[in-house]
C-alpha positions as CSV (number, residue, x, y, z in Angstrom):
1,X,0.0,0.0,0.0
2,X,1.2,3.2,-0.9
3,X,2.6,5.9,1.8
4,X,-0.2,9.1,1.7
5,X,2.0,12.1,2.6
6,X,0.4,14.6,5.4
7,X,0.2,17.9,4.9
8,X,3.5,18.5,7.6
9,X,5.8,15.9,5.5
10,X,5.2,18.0,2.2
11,X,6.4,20.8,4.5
12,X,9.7,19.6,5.5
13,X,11.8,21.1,2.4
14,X,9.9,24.4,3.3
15,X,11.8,27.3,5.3
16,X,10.5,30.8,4.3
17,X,7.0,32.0,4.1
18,X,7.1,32.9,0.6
19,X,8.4,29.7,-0.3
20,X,5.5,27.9,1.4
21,X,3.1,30.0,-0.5
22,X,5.1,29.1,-4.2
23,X,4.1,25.3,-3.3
24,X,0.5,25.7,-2.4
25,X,0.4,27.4,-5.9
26,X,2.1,24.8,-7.7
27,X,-0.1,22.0,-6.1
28,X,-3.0,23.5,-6.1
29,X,-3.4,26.7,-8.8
30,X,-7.1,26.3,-9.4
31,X,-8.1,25.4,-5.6
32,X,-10.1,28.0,-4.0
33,X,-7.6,30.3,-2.1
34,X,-10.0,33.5,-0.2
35,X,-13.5,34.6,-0.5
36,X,-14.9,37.5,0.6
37,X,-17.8,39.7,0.2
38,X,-18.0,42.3,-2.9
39,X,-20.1,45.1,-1.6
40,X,-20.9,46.4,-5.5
41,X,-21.9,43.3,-6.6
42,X,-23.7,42.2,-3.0
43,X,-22.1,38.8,-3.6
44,X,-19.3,36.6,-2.2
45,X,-16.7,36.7,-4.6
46,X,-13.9,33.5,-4.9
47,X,-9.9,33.7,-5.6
48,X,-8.0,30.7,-6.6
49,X,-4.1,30.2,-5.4
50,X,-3.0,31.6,-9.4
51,X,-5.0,34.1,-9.1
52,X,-3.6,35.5,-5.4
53,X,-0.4,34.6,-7.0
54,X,-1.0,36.8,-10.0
55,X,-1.8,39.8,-7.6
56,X,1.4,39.3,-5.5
57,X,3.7,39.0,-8.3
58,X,1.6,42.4,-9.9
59,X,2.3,44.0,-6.3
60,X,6.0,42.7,-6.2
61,X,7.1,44.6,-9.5
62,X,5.4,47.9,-7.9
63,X,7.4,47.4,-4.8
64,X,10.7,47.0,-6.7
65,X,10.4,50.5,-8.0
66,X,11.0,51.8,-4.6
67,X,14.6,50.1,-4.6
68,X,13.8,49.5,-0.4
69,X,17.0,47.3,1.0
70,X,16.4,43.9,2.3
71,X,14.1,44.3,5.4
72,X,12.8,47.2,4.8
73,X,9.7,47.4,7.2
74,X,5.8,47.7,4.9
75,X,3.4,48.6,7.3
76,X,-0.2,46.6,6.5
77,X,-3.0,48.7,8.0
78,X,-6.2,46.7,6.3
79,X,-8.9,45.1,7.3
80,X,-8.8,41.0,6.8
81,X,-8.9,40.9,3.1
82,X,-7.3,39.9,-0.4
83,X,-5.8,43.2,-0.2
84,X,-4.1,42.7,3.0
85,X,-2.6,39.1,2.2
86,X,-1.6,40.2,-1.2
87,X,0.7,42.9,0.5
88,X,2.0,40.4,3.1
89,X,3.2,37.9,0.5
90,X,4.3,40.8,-1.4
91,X,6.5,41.6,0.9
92,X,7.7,38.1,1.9
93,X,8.4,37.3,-1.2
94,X,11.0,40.4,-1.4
95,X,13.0,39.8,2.1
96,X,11.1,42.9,3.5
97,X,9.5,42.4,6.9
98,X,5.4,43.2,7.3
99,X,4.3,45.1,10.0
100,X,0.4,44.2,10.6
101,X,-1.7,46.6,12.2
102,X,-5.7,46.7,13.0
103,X,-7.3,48.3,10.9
104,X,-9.6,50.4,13.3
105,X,-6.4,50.7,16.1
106,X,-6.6,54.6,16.9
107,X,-4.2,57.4,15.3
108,X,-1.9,58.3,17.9
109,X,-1.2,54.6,18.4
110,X,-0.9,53.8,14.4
111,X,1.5,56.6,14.2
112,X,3.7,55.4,16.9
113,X,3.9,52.1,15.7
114,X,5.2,54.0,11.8
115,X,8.2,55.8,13.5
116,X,8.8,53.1,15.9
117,X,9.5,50.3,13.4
118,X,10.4,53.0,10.6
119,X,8.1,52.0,7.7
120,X,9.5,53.1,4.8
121,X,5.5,52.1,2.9
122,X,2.4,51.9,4.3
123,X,-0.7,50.9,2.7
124,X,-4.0,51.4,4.0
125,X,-7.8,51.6,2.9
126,X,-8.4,55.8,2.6
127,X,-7.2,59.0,2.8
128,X,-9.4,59.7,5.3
129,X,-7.8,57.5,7.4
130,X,-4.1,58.5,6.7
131,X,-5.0,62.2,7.2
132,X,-6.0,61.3,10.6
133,X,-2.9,59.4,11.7
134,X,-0.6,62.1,9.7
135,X,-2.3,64.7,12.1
136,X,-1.0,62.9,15.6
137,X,2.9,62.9,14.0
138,X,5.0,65.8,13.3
139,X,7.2,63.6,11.0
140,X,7.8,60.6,9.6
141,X,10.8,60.8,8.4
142,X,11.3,57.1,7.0
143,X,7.9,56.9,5.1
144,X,8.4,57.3,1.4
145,X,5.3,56.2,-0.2
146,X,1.3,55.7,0.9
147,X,-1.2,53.2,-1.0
148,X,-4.8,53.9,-0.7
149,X,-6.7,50.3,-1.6
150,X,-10.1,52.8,-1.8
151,X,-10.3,54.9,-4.9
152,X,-11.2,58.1,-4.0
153,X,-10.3,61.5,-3.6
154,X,-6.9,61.5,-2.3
155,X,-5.2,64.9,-3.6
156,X,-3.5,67.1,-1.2
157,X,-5.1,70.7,-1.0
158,X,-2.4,73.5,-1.6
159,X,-2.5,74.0,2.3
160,X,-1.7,70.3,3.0
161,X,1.7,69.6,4.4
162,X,4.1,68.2,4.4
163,X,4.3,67.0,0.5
164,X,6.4,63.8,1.6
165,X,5.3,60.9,1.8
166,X,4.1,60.6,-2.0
167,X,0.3,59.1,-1.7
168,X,-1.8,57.6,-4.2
169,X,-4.8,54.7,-4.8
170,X,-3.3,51.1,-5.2
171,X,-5.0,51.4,-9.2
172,X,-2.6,54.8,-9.9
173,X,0.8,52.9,-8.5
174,X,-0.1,49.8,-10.2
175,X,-0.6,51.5,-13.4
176,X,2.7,54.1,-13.4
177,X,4.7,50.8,-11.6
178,X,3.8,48.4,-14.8
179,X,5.5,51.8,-17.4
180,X,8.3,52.4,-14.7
181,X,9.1,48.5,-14.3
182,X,9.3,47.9,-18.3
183,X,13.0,46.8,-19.0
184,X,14.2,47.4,-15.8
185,X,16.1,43.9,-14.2
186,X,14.7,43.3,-10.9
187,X,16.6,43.7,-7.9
188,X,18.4,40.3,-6.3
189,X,16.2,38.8,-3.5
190,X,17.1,36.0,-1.2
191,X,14.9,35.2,1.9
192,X,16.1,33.0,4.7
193,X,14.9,31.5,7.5
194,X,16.1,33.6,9.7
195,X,14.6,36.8,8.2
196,X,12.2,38.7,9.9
197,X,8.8,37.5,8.6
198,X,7.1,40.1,10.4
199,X,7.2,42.8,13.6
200,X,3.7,42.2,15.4
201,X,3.0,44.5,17.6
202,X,1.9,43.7,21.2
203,X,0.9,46.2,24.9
204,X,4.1,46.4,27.1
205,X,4.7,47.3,30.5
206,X,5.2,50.8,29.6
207,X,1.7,51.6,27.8
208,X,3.7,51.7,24.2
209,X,3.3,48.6,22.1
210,X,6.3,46.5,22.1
211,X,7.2,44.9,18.1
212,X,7.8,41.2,18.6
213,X,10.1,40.2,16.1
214,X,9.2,36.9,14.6
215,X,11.4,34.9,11.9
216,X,10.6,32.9,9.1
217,X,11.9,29.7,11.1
218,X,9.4,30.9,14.1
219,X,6.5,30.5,12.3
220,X,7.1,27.8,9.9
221,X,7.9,25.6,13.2
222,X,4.9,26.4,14.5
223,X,2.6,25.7,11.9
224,X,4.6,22.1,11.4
225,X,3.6,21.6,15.1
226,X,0.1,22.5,14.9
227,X,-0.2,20.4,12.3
228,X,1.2,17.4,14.2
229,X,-1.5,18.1,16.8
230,X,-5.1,19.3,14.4
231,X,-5.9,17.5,11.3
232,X,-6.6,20.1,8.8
233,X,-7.7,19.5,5.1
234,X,-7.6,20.9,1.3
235,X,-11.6,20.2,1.5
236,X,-11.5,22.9,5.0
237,X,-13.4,25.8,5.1
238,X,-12.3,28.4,7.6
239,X,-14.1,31.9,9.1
240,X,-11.6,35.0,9.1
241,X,-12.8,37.8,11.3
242,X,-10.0,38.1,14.2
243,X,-7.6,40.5,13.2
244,X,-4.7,39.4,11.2
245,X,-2.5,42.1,13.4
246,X,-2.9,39.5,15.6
247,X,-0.1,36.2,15.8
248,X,-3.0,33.8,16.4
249,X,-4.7,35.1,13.6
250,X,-1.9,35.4,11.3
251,X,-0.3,31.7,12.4
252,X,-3.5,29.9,12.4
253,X,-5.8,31.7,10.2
254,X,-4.0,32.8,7.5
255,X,-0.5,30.5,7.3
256,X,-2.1,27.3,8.4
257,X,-4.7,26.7,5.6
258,X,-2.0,27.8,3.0
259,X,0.1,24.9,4.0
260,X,-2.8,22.8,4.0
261,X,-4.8,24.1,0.6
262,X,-7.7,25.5,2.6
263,X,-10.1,28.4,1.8
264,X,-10.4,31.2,3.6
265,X,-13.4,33.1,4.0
266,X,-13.0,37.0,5.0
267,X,-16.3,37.8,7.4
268,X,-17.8,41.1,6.6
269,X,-17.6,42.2,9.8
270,X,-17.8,41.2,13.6
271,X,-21.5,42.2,13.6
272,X,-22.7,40.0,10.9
273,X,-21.0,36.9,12.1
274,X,-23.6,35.1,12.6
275,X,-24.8,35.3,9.6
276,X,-21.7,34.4,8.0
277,X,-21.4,31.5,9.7
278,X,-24.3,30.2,8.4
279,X,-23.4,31.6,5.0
280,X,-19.9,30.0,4.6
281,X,-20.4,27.4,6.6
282,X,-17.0,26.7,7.8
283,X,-15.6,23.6,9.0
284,X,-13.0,25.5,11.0
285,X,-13.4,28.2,12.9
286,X,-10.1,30.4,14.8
287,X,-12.0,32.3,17.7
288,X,-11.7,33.8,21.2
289,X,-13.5,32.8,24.2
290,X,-15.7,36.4,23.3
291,X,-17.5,35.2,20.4
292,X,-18.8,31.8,22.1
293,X,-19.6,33.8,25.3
294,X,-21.5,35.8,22.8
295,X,-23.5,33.3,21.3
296,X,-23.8,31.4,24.8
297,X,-25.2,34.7,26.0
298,X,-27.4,34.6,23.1
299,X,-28.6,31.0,23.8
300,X,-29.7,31.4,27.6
301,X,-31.4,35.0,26.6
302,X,-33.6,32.6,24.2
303,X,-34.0,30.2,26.7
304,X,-35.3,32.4,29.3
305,X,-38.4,33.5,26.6
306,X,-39.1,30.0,26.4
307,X,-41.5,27.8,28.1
308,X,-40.6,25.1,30.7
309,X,-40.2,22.0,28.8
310,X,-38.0,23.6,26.2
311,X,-35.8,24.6,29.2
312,X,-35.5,21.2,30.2
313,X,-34.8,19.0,27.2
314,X,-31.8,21.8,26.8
315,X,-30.6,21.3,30.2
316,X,-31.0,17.1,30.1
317,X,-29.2,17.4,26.2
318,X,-26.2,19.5,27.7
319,X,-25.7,16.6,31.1
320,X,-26.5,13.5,28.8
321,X,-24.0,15.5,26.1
322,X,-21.2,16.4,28.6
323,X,-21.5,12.6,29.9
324,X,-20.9,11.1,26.4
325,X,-17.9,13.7,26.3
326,X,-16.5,13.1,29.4
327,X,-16.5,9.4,28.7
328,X,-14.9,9.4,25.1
329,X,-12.1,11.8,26.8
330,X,-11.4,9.9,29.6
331,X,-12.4,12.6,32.2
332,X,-13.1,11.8,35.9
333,X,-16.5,13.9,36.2
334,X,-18.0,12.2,33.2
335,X,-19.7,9.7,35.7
336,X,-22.9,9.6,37.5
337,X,-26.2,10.8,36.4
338,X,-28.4,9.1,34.3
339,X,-25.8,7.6,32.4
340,X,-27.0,4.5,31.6
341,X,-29.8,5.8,29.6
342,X,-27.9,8.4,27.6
343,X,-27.2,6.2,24.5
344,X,-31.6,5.9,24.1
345,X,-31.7,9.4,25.1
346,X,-28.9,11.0,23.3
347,X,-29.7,10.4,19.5
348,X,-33.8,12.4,20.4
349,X,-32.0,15.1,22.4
350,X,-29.2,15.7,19.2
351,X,-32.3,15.7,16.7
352,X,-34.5,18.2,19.0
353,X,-31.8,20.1,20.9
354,X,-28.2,19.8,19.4
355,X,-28.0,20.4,16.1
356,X,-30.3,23.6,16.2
357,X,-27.6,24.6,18.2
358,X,-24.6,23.8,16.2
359,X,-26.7,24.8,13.3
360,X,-25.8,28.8,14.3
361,X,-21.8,28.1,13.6
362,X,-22.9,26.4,9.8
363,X,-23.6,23.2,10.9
364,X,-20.4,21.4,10.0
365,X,-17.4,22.4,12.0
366,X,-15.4,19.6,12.1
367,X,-12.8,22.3,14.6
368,X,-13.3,25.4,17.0
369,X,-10.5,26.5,18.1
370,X,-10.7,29.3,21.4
371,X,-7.1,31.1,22.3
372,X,-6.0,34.0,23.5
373,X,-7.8,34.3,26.7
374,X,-9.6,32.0,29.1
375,X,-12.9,30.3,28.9
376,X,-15.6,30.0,30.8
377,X,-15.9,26.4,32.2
378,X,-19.6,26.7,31.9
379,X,-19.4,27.9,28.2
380,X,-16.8,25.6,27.9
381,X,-19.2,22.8,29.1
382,X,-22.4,23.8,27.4
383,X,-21.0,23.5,24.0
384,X,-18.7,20.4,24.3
385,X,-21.9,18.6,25.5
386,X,-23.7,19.7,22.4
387,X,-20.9,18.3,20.6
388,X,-19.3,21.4,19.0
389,X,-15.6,20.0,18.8
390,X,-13.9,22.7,20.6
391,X,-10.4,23.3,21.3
392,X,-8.8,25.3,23.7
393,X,-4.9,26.2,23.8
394,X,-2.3,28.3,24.8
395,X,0.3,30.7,23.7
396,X,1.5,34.7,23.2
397,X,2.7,36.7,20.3
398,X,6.3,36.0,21.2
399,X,5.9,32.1,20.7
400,X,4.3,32.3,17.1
401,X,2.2,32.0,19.4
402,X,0.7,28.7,19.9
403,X,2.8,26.6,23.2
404,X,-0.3,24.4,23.8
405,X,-3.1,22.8,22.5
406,X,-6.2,20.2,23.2
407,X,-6.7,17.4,20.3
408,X,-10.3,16.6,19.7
409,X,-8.7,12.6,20.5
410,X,-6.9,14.6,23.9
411,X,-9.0,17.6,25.2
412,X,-9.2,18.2,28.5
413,X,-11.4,21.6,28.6
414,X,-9.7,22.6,32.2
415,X,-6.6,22.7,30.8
416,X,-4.8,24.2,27.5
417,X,-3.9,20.9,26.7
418,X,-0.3,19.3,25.8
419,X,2.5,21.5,24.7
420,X,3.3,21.2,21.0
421,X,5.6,19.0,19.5
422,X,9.5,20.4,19.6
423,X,8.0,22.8,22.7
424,X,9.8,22.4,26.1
425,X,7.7,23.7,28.7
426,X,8.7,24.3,32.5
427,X,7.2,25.7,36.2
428,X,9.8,28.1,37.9
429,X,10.0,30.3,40.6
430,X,6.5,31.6,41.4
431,X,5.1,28.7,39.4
432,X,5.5,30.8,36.3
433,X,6.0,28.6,33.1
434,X,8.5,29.0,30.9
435,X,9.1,28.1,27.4
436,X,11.7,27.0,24.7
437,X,11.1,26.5,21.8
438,X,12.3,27.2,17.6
439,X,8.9,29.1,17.6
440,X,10.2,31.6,20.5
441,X,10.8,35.0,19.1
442,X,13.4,36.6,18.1
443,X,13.5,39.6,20.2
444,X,11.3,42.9,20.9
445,X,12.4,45.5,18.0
446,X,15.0,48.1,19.0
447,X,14.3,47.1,22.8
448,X,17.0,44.7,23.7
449,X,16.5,45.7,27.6
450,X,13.1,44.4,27.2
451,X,14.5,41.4,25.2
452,X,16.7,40.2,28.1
453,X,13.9,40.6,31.0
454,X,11.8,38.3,29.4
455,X,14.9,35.8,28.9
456,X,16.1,33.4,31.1
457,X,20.4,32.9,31.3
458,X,19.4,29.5,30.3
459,X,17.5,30.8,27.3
460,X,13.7,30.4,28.5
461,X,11.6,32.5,27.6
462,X,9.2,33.6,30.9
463,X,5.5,33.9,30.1
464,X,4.1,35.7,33.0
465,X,1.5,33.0,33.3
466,X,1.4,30.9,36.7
467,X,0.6,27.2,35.6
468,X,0.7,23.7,36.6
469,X,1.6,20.6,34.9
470,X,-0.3,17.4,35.1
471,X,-0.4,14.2,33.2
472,X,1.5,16.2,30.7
473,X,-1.5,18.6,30.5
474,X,-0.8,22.7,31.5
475,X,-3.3,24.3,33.4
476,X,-3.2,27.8,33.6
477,X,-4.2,29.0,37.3
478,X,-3.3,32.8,37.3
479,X,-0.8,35.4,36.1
480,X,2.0,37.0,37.9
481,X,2.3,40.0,35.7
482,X,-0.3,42.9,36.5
483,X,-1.5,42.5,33.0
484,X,-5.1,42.2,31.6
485,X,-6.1,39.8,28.9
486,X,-9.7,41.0,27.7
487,X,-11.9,38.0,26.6
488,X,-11.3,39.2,22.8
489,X,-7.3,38.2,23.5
490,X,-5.6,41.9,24.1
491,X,-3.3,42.6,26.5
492,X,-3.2,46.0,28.5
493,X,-1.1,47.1,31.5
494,X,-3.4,48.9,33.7
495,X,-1.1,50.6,35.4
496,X,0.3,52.8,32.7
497,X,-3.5,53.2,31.7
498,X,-5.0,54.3,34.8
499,X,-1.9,57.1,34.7
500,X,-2.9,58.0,32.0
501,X,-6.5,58.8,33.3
502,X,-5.5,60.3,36.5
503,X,-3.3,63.0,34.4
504,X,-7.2,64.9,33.9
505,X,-7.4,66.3,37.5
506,X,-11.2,65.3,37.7
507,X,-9.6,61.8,38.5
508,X,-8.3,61.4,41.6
509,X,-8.0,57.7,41.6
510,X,-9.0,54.7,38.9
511,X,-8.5,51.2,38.2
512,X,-9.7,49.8,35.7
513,X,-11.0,46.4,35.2
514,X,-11.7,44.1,32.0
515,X,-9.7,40.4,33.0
516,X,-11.7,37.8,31.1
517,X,-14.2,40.7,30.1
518,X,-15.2,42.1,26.5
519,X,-13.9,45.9,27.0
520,X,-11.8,47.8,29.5
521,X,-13.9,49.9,32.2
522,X,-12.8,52.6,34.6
523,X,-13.8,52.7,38.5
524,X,-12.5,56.4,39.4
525,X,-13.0,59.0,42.1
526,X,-13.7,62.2,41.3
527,X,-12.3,65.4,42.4
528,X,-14.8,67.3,45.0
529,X,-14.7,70.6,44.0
530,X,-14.2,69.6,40.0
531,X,-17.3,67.5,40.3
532,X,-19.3,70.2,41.5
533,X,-18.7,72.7,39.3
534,X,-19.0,69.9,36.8
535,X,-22.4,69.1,37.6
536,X,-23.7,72.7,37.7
537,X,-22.4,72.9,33.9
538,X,-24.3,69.9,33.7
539,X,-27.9,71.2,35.5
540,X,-27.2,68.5,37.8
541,X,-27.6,68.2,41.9
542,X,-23.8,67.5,42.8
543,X,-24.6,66.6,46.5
544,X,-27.6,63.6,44.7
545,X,-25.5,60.8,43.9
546,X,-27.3,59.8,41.5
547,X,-25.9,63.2,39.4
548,X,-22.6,60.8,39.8
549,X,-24.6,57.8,37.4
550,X,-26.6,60.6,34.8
551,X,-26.4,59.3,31.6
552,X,-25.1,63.1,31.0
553,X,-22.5,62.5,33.6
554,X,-21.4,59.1,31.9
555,X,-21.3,60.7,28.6
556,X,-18.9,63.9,29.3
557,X,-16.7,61.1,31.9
558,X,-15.8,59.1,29.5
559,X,-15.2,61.9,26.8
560,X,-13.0,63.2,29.4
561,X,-11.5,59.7,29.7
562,X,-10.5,58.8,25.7
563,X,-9.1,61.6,25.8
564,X,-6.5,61.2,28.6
565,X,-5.9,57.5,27.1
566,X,-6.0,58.6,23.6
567,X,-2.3,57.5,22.9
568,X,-3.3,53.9,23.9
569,X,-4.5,51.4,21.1
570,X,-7.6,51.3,20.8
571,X,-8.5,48.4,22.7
572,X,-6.8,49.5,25.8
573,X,-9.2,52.8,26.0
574,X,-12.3,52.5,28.6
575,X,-15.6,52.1,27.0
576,X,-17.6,52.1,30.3
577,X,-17.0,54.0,33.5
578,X,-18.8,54.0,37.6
579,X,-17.8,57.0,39.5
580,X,-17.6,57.7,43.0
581,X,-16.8,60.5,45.7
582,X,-15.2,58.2,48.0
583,X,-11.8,58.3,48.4
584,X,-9.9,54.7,48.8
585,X,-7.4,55.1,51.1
586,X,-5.1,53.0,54.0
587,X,-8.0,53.7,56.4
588,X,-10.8,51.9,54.6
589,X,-8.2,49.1,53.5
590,X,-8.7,49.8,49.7
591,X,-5.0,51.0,49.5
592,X,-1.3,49.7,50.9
593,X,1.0,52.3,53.1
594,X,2.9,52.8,50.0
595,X,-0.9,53.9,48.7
596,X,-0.8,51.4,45.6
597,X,-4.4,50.1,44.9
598,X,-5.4,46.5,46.6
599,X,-7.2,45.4,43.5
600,X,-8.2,42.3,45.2
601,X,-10.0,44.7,47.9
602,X,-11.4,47.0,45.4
603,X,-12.5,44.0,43.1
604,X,-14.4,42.5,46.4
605,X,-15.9,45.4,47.8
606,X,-17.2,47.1,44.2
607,X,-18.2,43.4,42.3
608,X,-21.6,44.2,41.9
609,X,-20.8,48.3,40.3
610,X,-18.3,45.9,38.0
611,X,-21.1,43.2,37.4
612,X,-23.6,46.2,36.8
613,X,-21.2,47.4,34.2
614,X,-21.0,44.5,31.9
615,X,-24.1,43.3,32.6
């Protein structure tokens, strides 16, 4: 019988990025590479692998005219999108290094990131948009060229200033690039492993992004590992919608299924995901723990409207459908109950309960895949008893970034499963596990300070994260940095960012809150005498305290607010806010003699103003 070759084995002769994206052209030219919606036509629109590949090649010969050295940073500031994978492979395939950004990330913090990693190109979707992040920098002196992928109005008025960068729609530097490039000889390219295959961005200590450099080699590894651990197929469908400024997204979403031959299907926005799940039908999906709390959320609202006996054949399908689970997986709670009726009961409650339920991610995920944050254990345990075949793992942007993963053979949904193959995990001081691995970054850009701290002498890398080993299996049980992970995966220090919104004297304290939660909220005292004279501006009673909770009040706070955080990514700014007179202080045991904030205290003593908020 003949040996079938998996999708890692064809990989093995593989070591750049661009290379990897030749061979899934040469294997499969007329496979279905992206889809995504065409708002003209109101239609899903398809690309095959030649046709990416005729794109690139179109966008490679543009690039050369700007004679940029060997990795030369291109800053990608578009939405998921054709556009925004042509210009990574682009780039790739030319030994310069892409710089991903998101897409609706804030000026201030889009500028930063330009003179930080000194883009010499950046391409973006309007003018609109590159006004606004122009306006927030008094130079950027490296920037020679920026590509609008909207046509539209894009001329400089006589005022504007400065006249560098040049800027123009991608149509107008295609067009004068095809003249320019006519019987010119290319420049010499050569990419190696060990090339920068991208600066991804990431919240550090000091409130300013950090660029994790990450290799060629890095990522490569890690997709061979992956690989090893998920079964993915040419046949797959996968659901893009997390931002590809994002490692997980990037490793998983985008450089996985083009070693595998997959399709790719570009979501037309985070709003209409549900429908698009039921429009593409994907048979993986990449996610964070946000978008099943979402649809769980969605699920109990539904059941609350409904009568009693609908309530209860849900709740008997989810404890006959975590039994089956918990059986198949070996774990020790899968026990007990009614278990010796669940294979008579199981097949009615999958027909009336289960699939109407897995029926609102497409109805055919073979994988779901959650990173980037914790999950709820009763999410968790709602849907694997339904039988969606979720997978939970483990990494960070400076490991490429997956260290762990469940198998759908192997998943514990307490833990983040096994570490990948060619990983080395281990628990130091503090319990704080530690990695080394090929996949480990290379360094933080222009921050080698920052580089060593996170290094071990022995060459570790030190995750933050407490864990605990068992069976082989890592369970994360808390973090010993004082950083946030939101449940959509980003990662703010909170206290840079509640400096930030003290530096308005209204604010005489904050902390702000957001672990495990959708958005970043601020708790914060107000100044006496501000807050009165705020409150007569506003026709309010300052001595009521319910003036404190106005929806006027709200509004003008958290005004007051973006702006003091506006040079923080977007992400990291406070959508919400609950203020109070109240000083915390030593006295009332909110604060330490050396007046830092007991956020365990606070977090007690205000839980139900936090649960209010995200309620």
């Amino acid at each position: 019988m003949k040996h079938r070759q998996t999708t890692s084995e064809t990989l093995n002769g593989v070591e750049t990025l661009d290379a990897l994206f030749a061979l899934r052209v040469r294997q499969t030219p007329q496979g279905e590479a992206y889809r995504q919606f065409d708002a003209a036509s109101g239609k899903w629109a398809g690309n095959t692998w030649e046709q990416i590949a005729a794109r690139v090649d179109a966008l490679c010969h543009a690039i050369e005219t700007l004679r940029l050295p060997h990795g030369a940073r291109v800053a990608i500031l578009l939405p998921n999108s054709v556009n925004a994978i042509c210009a990574d492979q682009a780039s790739l395939a030319l030994g310069l290094v892409p710089v991903p950004m998101h897409a609706i990330d804030n000026p201030a913090s889009i500028g930063y990131i330009l003179n930080d990693c000194q883009a010499s190109m950046l391409v973006l979707s309007t003018y609109a948009q590159w006004r606004a992040i122009e306006s927030t920098c008094e130079e950027m002196p490296h920037l020679k060229l920026v590509v609008l992928t909207d046509d539209g109005e894009h001329r400089r008025s006589a005022a504007d200033a400065p006249v560098s960068p040049q800027v123009c729609t991608m149509q107008q530097w295609l067009s004068s690039a095809t003249s320019e490039v006519v019987g010119s000889a290319p420049l010499p390219r050569s990419v190696a492993a060990e090339d920068l295959a991208a600066i991804v961005y990431t919240s550090g200590t000091t409130g300013k992004p950090k660029g994790v450099m990450l290799t060629h080699r890095n990522i490569l590894v890690n997709i061979k590992s992956v690989l090893a651990r998920v079964q993915v197929l040419p046949t797959d469908v996968f659901l893009s919608f997390l931002p590809l400024s994002h490692t997980f997204e990037r490793t998983i979403g985008y450089y996985l299924p083009i070693a595998a031959g997959s399709c790719v299907v570009y979501a037309r926005s985070a709003a209409l995901i549900a429908d698009d799940l039921k429009t593409a039908r994907p048979t993986v999906l990449v996610s964070v723990p946000r978008i099943y709390e979402r649809f769980y959320a969605k699920l109990q609202e539904k059941l609350s409207h409904s009568n009693r006996f609908t309530r209860f054949l849900f709740q008997l399908a989810q404890a006959v459908g975590w039994r089956r689970f918990c059986r198949r997986q070996g774990l020790p709670d899968g026990a007990g109950g009614m278990s010796v009726f669940d294979p008579v009961l199981w097949p009615i409650l999958e027909r009336l309960v289960a699939r109407a339920v897995l029926a609102q991610f497409g109805g055919r995920l073979r994988t779901a895949v959650s990173g980037g944050a914790p999950m709820s254990q009763t999410v968790a345990q709602c849907f694997l008893g339904l039988g969606l075949p979720l997978l939970q793992g483990y990494g960070m942007t400076e490991t490429s970034p997956v260290v762990a993963a469940n198998a759908i053979d192997d998943n514990w949904p307490t833990t983040v499963g096994r570490a990948l193959d060619g990983v080395e995990v281990r628990i130091r001081e503090n319990d704080e596990l530690q990695v080394r691995a090929a996949s480990v970054m290379k360094g933080y850009w222009n921050r080698p300070e920052d580089t060593r701290l996170v290094m071990t002498d022995d060459g570790w890398l030190r995750t933050g994260d407490q864990a605990v080993i068992e069976q082989g299996r890592i369970r994360i049980s808390g973090r010993i940095k004082e950083i946030m992970v939101t449940s959509t995966g980003e990662k703010i220090a909170p206290a840079d960012l509640e400096l930030a919104v003290m530096s308005d004297p209204l604010f005489e304290q904050a902390m702000v809150v957001g672990e495990s939660r959708p958005f970043i909220a601020a708790l914060v005292v107000l100044n006496r005498t501000l807050w009165t004279d705020l409150a007569a501006g506003l026709k309010l009673d300052p001595a009521d305290p319910a003036s404190l909770h106005a929806a006027t009040t709200n509004e003008l706070l958290i005004q007051r607010i973006k702006q003091a955080t506006k040079q923080f990514p977007y992400y990291a700014v406070p959508r919400a806010v609950w203020a109070t007179l109240d000083a915390w202080t030593v006295e009332n045991s909110l604060m330490t003699p050396t007046l830092k904030l007991k956020r365990n205290a606070l977090h007690a003593r205000l839980r139900a103003e936090i649960d209010e908020i995200y309620r």
